[in-house]
N, C-alpha and C positions, 0 to 999 in steps of 0.2 A: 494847207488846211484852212491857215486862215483866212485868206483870200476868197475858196468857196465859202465860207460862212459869211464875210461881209456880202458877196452874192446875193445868196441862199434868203439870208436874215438884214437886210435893210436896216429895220429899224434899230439893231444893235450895232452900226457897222461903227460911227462914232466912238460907243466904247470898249471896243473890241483890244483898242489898245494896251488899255491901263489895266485890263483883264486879262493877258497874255499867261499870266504865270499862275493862273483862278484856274486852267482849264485844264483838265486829266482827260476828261472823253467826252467826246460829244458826239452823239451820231443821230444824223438826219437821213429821214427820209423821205420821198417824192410828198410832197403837201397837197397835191389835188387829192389824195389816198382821203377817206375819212377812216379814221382808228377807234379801235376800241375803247384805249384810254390812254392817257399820257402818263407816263410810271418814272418821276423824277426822283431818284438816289440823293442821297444827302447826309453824308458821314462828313459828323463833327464833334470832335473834341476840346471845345471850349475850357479852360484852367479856371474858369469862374464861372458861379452860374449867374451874375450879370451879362457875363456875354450871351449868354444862353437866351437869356431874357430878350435883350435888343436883339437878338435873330430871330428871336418868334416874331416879336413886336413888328418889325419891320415885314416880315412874308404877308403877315395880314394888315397892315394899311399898304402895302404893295396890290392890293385888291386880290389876293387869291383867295380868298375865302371862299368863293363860288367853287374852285377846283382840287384846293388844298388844304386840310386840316392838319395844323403841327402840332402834336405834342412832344414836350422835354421831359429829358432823366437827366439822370448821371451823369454817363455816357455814352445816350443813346436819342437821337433825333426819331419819332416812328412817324409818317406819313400817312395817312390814308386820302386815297386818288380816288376821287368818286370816277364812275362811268360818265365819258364824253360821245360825243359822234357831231362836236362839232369840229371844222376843218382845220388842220395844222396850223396852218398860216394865222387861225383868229385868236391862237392861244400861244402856240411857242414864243413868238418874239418877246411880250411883255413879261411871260415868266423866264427867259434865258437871262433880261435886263434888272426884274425883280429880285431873282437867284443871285446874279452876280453881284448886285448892289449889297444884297444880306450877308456877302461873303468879306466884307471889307473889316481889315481889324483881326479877321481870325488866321491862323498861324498852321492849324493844319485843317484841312477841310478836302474835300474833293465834290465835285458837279458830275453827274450823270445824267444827261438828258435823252431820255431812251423811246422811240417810237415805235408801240408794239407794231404787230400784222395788220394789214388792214381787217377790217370789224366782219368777222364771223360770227353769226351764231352757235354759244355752247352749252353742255350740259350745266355746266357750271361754270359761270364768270368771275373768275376772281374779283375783288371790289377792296380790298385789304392788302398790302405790303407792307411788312416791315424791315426795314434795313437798322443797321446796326455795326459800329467798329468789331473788328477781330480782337477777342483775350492777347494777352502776351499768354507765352506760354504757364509760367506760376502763376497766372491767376487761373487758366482754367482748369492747372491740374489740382489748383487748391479746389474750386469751385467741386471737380470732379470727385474730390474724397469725401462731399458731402451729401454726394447723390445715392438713395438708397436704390436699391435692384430692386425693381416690378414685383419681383413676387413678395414682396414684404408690404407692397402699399396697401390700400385698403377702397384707394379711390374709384376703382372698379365697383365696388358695392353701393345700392342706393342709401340714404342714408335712411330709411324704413326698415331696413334688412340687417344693417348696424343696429340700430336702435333695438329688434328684436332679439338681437343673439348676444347683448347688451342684458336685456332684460331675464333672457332665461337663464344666460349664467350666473347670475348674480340675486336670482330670488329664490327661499325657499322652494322646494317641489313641492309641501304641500300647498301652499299660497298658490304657486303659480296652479294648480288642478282647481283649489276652487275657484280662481278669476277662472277657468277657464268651463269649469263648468257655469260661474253666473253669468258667459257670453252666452254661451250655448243656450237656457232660458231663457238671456234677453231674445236673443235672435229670434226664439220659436215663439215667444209672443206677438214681435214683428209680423211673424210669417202668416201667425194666425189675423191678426187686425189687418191686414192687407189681403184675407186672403176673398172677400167678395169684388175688391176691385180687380183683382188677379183674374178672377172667373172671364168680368165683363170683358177685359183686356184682349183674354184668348178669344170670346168668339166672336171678336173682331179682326183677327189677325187673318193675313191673308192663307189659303189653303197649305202654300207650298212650305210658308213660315213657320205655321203651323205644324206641320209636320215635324218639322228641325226642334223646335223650343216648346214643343209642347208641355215637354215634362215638367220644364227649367219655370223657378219662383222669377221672373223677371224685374216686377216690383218690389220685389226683396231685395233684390240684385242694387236695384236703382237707388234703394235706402242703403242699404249698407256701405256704397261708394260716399254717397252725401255726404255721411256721417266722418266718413275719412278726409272730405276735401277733396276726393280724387278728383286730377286736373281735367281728362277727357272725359265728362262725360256722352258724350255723342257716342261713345259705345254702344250704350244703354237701345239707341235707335237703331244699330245695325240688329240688335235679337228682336225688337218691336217691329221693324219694317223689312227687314232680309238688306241681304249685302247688296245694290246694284252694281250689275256686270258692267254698264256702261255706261255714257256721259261723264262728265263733269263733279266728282268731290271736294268738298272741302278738308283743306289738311288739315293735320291738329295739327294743334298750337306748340305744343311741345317737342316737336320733332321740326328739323333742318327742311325746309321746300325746297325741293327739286323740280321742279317746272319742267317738261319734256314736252315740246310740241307737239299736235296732232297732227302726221301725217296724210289722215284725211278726214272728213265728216261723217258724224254717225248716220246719215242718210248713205254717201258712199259706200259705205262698209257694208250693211243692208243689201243694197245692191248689188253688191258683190260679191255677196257671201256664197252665195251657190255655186261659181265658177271656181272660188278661194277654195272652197270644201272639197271640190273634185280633183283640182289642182293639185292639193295637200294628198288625196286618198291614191291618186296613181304616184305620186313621190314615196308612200311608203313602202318600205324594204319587206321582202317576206319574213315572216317571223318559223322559227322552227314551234313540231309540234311539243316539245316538251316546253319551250316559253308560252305558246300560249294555251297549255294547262297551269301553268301558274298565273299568267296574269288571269285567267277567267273564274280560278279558285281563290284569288286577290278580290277580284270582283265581285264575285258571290257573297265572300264574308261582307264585305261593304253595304251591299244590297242590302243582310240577314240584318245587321246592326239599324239601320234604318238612315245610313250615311248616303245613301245612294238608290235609285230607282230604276228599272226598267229587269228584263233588257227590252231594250228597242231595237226594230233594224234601220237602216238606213233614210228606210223615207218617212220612219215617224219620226226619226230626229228632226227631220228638215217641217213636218208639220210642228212638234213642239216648239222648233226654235222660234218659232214667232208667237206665237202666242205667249316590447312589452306591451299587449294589446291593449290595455286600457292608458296607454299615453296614446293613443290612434284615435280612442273614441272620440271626445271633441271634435276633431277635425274631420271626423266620417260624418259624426252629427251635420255640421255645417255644410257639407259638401248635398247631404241627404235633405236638410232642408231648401238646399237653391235649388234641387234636384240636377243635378251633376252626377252624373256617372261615373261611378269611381269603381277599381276592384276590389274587392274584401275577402277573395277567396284564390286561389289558387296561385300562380308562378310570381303575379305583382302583387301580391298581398301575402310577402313574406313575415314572420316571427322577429323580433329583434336579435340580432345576432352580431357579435364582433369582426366576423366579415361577410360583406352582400353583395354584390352583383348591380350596377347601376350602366347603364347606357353603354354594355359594352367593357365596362371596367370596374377588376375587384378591389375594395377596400377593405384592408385589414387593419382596424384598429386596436387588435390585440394588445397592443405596445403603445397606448395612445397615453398611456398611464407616467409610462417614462418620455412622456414627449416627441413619439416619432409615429408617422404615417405611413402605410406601405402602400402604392399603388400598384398596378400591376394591368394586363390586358386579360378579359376575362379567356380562358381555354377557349371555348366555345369560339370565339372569334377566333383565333390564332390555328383551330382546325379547319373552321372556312375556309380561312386565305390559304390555307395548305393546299387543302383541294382545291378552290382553284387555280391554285399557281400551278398544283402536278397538272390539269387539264391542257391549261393553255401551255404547256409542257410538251406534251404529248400532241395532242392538233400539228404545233407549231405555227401557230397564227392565230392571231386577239382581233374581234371587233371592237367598233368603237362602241358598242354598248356594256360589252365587257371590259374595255381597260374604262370604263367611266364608272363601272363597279366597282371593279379592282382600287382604282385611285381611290372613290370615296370610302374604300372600307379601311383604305390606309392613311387616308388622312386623320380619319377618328383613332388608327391606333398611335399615333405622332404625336399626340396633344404636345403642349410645354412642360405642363407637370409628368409626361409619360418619356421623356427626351426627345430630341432629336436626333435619334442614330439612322431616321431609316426617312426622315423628311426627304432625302433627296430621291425616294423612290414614286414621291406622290405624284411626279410628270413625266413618269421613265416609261410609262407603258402607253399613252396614247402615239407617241410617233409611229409604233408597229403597227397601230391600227389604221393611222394616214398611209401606210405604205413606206414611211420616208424610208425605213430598213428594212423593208422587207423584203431583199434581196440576198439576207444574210436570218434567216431566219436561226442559225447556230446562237446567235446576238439574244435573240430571243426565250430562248433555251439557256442558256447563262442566267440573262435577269430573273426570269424564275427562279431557277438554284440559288441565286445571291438571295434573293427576296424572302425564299424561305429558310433559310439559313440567317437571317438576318432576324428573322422572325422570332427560333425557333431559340437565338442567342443571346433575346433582349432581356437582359434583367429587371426584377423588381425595381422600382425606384423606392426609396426610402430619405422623408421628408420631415427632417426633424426642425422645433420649434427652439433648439438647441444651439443652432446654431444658424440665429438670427444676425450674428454681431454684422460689423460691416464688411460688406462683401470684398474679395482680392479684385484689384482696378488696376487695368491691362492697359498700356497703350503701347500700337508696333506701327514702323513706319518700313518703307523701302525706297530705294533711294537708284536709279538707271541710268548713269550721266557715262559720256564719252566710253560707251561698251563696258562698260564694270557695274555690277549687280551688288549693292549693300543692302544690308538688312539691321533696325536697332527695335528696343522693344525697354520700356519701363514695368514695372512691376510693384505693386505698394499692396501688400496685406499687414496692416496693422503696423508693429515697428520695423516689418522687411520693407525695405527700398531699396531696391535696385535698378541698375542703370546696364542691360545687356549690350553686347554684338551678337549676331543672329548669322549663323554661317548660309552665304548662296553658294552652293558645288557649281564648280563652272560647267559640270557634265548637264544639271538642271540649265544653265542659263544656255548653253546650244541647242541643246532641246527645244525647248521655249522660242528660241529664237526660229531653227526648222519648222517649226510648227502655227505660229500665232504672228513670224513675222519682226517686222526689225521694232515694232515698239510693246514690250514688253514688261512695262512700268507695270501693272496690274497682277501679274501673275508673280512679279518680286514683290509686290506688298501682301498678297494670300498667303504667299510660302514664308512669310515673316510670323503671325497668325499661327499658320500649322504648325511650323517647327517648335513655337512658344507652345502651343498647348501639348502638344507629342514631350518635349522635354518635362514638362511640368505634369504633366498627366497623374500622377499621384498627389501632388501637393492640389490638384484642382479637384478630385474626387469630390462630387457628391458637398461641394463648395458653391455659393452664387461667384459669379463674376462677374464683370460688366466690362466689354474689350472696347477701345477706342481703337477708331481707324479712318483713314485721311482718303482712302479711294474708292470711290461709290463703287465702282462695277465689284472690288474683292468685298467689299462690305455685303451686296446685295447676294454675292455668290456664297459667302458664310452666311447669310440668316436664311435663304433659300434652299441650300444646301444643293447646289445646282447650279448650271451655265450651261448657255449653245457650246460655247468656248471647250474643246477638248483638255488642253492643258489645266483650264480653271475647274472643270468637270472633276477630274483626276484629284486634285487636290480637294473639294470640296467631298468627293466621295474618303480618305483618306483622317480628314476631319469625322466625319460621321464615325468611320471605324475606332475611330480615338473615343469617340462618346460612348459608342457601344460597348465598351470594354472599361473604360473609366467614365462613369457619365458625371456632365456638372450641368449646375442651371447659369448658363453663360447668354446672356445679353447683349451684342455689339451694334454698337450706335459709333454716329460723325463728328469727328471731328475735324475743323478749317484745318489743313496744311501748316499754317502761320502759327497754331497757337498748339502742335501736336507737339508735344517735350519727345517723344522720341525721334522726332527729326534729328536731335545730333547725335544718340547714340550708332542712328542710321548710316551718318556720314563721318562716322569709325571718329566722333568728338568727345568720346566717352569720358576723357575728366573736365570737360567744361559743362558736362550734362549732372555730371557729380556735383558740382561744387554748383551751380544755378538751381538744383531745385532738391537738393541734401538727399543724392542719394551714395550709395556703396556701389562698389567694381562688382559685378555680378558676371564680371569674365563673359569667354566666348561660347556661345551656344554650337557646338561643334553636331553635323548632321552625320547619321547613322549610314553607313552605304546601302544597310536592307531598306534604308525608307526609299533612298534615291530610286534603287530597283522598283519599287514598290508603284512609285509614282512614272517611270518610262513603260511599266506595264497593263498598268489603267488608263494609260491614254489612246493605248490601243485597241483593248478589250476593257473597258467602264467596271462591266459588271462581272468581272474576272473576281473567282472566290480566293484571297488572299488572308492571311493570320494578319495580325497588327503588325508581324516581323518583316512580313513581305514577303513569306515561304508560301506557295501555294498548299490547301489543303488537299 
């Protein structure tokens, strides 16, 4: 190795010496390539932050400053690499010998000097890396007991929207009626003193603009954002001038740019539009005559609303295209002065009531008094997906505009706050619509029956304020060495600590192995996972959790609740039935390998795992033989109707 680098690297060849024992990895590649950026690793653990110091000191009169910005912590070096595209050769050598000079003195350290791809254009260029040492394992499981579960943050909320539910809990109701009736007056004198400019504004507005915001106080609009600071206002210009369809926008300010190149020019496109539109109109599929009386009775309402115009037929598109009711009042008042359209009477303009109906989902806050929230899927939904599931039942065969229904009406019944018992159904139905199964349309017929039974089995969730303490913190590991399958799992709810073994049946590990092949590390880290929540299933009820786990692909297949993977499929559907019958708000995030504490309860070290991070023998998690059945029979038939015991229904 070293030999190609004194090669390769000239001008380092000199020191290549006295740096022999500085070098853990280095990989080069071809230098006539120009790359995107140079992404130089650099974990260091300095005992003093003088050393710290003289390692930064030195990178920047080393002259990297052009390519490298260091900042110091603790224990952590963070880097940012700006974008390069100049040539390997004009920058590696002096940073390989800048690097290595900065490394002198330190005790532990490691070098990475990494050449990405050559330079692609992409959606998104990264321009930020930050590297960082690995925890030992007690710090991060310390670090880990003090992370609260997501649904108790707040950080999701803008701080305007705090601020208000802030204010209304805590202020008289009569105070808060009259501040809100003296907006309501302020506003309507606004509306009125603006309102000859308002006149002139509209009948200069363009026809089609016109039409859309005719109603709408636009100039009141514009005041009342003012008044708040609000950041964008360039809003304000899109109900003033209409939204342009094309060209060139500016983004706001407040949101991330995305830059996406233009494929062609709007003179192109122009051009081309006529052969595009024909091209497009023989690509479309027939519609049946019951779709489209709904879409044209979709369309009608549109039209009647004043959302839409025409109809048109074909060749005049092609010429257009070039050329308690009184806590409501205030807020109906405001809506009625921007002139906003709002409902006041019928289905959406319900009576105050302890439980309502909102997007699909009922809230019962009956019990709001003692603390607990009940959610639920409204009926009304849950008869839908019925019918449609007996439909596509009966046919025996989905298109894809149907499982793109199906999916999106089940994703909305999945929320986080509704569980995740039936998440794994949200991409179970387009592959029948690719064909990929549709050689077994029985397959098909199954998933309906599971889907609607799965539906029809889901319990209220109930979401109390009661029991905010801190959440039970999971961490399971698995372990595949020299053809033997181990499983360990930590466990900490308040003063429980324990340190498990987690049984693998050798019948599961032949399985696994017939089926997914000789490496099998993945499917003994999931079944570590399932067997901990299956055994625990009452102590997790209706509990937050937050589970640590060391392997991406079983990570991504529990919070997906899905895999291509048959055996991961099996388990991940198997999980869900554990939710659906005991459900928890369970969270599972990564954690490094190196610093997961249940690596040794994994590799059966259970009282050194005891005594390094003060837990108790939590004994063997021994596995139920109806699960094992459970699990050899889902991997055959997925959507196969089984009880939690593993008996068919």
């Amino acid at each position: 190795m070293l030999t190609t680098l004194r090669q390769t690297l000239p001008a380092v060849g000199s020191s290549l010496n006295c740096l022999t024992q500085k070098i853990y990895l280095l990989t080069w590649k071809t230098h006539q390539l120009k790359f995107q950026c140079i992404k130089i690793l650099y974990l260091l653990r300095p005992k003093h932050f003088w050393e710290r110091f003289q390692v930064s000191q030195k990178l920047h009169l080393a002259g990297l400053s052009d390519h490298v910005t260091a900042f110091t912590s603790d224990s952590v070096v963070h880097m940012q690499i700006q974008q390069t595209e100049l040539t390997v050769q004009h920058i590696i050598p002096s940073c390989v010998v800048a690097w290595f000079n900065a490394l002198d003195g330190s005790d532990e350290a490691m070098v990475c000097v990494i050449c990405s791809h050559a330079y692609r254009p992409t959606k998104r260029s990264r321009t930020t890396f930050k590297y960082g040492v690995w925890h030992e394992p007690e710090e991060f499981l310390q670090k880990a007991l003090g992370v609260s579960h997501p649904i108790d943050q707040d950080s999701f909320l803008h701080q305007i929207t705090k601020d208000a539910i802030i204010h209304v809990v805590g202020t008289c109701p009569t105070k808060l009626a009259k501040d809100r009736l003296s907006s309501v007056f302020h506003i309507k004198k606004l509306s009125t003193d603006l309102n000859p400019q308002e006149k002139e504004l509209k009948s200069n507005l363009h026809p089609d603009v016109s039409r859309c915001v005719g109603s709408k106080n636009i100039l009141l609009f514009e005041k009342l954002l003012q008044q708040l600071n609000y950041w964008d206002m360039a809003v304000v210009d899109l109900l003033k001038f209409g939204v342009p369809l094309v060209g060139l926008q500016e983004p706001p300010s407040g949101y991330q740019q995305l830059m996406v190149p233009a494929s062609m020019t709007e003179e192109e496109l122009m051009a081309s539009a006529k052969w595009r539109r024909d091209s497009i109109m023989q690509t479309a599929r027939p519609i049946s005559k019951l779709e489209e009386d709904a879409l044209l009775e979709a369309t009608a309402s549109e039209v009647e609303k004043g959302f839409l115009q025409g109809p048109y037929s074909e060749s005049e598109m092609s010429v257009l295209s070039e050329g308690c009711r009184v806590l409501t009042l205030a807020f109906s008042a405001l809506l009625d002065l921007l002139g906003w359209d709002h409902a006041k009477e019928g289905d959406k303009a319900l009576n105050f009531a302890p439980a309502f109906d909102l997007l699909g989902v009922t809230f019962d806050l009956t019990s709001m008094s003692m603390g607990t929230l009940t959610v639920k899927n409204k009926t009304s939904r849950i008869d839908k997906l019925c019918e449609m599931l007996d439909q596509v039942a009966r046919d025996k065969c989905i298109s894809a505009a149907k499982a793109s229904e199906l999916q999106g009406l089940i994703n909305f019944a999945v929320s986080f706050y509704l569980g995740r018992s039936m998440r794994h159904l949200v991409s179970a139905f387009m592959p029948f619509a690719d064909k990929l199964r549709g050689a077994n349309p029985g397959e098909l017929e199954n998933l309906c029956l599971y889907a609607k039974t799965m539906l029809l089995e889901q319990r209220p969730r109930v979401h109390s304020v009661l029991n905010e303490g801190r959440p039970i913190v999971v961490f399971t590991d698995g372990a595949w060495e020299s053809g033997t399958a181990t499983a360990g799992a930590v466990l900490i709810d308040g003063d429980v600590r324990l340190a498990l073994k987690l049984d693998v049946p050798q019948d599961l590990v032949n399985h696994w192995l017939a089926c997914a092949g000789d490496q099998i590390i993945s499917q003994v880290e999931l079944w570590g996972l399932v067997l901990l929540k299956w055994s625990r299933r009452e102590h997790f009820h209706n509990r937050r959790v937050i589970e640590w786990i060391d392997n991406e692909s079983a990570r991504v297949s529990a919070i997906k609740a899905s895999s291509n993977s048959p055996t991961m499929r099996a388990l991940s559907r198997l999980m869900a039935d554990v939710d659906l019958c005991w459900p928890s708000l369970s969270w599972t995030e990564r954690v490094c390998s190196y610093s997961n504490p249940a690596d040794l309860p994994s590799r059966d070290r259970l009282k050194e795992a005891m005594q390094r991070y003060n837990l108790e023998d939590g004994g063997t998690v021994q596995t139920p033989t109806v699960l094992v059945n459970a699990l050899l029979q889902l991997c055959k038939s997925p959507y196969m109707l089984l009880t939690i015991t593993g008996e068919k229904h």
